[in-house]
N, C-alpha and C positions, 0 to 999 in steps of 0.2 A: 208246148214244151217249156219247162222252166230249168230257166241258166243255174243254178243250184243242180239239178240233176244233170245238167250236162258236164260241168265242171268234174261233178261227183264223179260220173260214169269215166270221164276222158280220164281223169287222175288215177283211177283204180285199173284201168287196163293201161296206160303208160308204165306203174309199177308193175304187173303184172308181166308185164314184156320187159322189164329190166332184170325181173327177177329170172326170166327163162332165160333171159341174153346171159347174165352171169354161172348161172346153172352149166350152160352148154345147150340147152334144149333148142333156142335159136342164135342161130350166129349172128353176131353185133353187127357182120357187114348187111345184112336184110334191107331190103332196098325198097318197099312197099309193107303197107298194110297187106296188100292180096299178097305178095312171096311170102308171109308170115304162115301163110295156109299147107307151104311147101312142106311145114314141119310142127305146125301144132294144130289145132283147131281153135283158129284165132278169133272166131266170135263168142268162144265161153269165155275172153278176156272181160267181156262185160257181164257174163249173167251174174256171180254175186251177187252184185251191186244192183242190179235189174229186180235180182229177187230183195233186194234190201228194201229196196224204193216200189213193191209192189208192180213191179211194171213189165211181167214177164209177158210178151204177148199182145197183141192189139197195135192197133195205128198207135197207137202216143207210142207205145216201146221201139216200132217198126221205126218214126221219125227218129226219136233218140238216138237211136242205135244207128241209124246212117249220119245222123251229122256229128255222132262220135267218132264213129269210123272213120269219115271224112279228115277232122282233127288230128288224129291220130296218125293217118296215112302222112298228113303236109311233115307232122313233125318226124316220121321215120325219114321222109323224102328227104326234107332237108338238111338232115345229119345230126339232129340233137340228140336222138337217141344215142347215137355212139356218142356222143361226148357226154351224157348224163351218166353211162355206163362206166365213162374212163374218168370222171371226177368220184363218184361212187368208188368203184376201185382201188382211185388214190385213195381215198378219206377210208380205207378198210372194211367197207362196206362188202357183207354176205348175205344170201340172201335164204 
């Protein structure tokens, strides 16, 4: 797995989920990567980008896609997502 595509992948579904957080589709309190599932279908948060980088499918996308997921989950756990939402917000940011 290369750290370029993970980078890619994590960054493209953290916006992705900011974008739905501001929308209304998930609410900014969401508390895991899996409660994300309560209200979207939170692993086409990666495919884009999966299909961007070729990688739809297979052990190499299976690894990526969980140590993205992994990533993604610490940073909903630990609250950054609502605060990337509420500086977003401030700064007029729509999505």
């Amino acid at each position: 797995m290369r750290a370029t595509h993970l980078q890619q992948v994590v960054g493209a579904m953290k916006q992705a989920i900011l974008a739905d957080m501001a929308a209304g589709r998930v609410p900014a309190r969401v508390g895991s990567y899996a409660a994300l599932h309560d209200h979207v279908d939170a692993n086409m948060y990666a495919f884009p980008v999966f299909v961007d980088l070729g990688l739809e499918g297979g052990d190499r996308g299976t690894e990526l896609f969980n140590a993205a997921a992994d990533k993604v989950d610490r940073w909903i756990r630990g609250g950054a997502a609502r605060g990337a939402l509420a500086r977003l917000k401030a700064e007029g940011w729509r999505p």
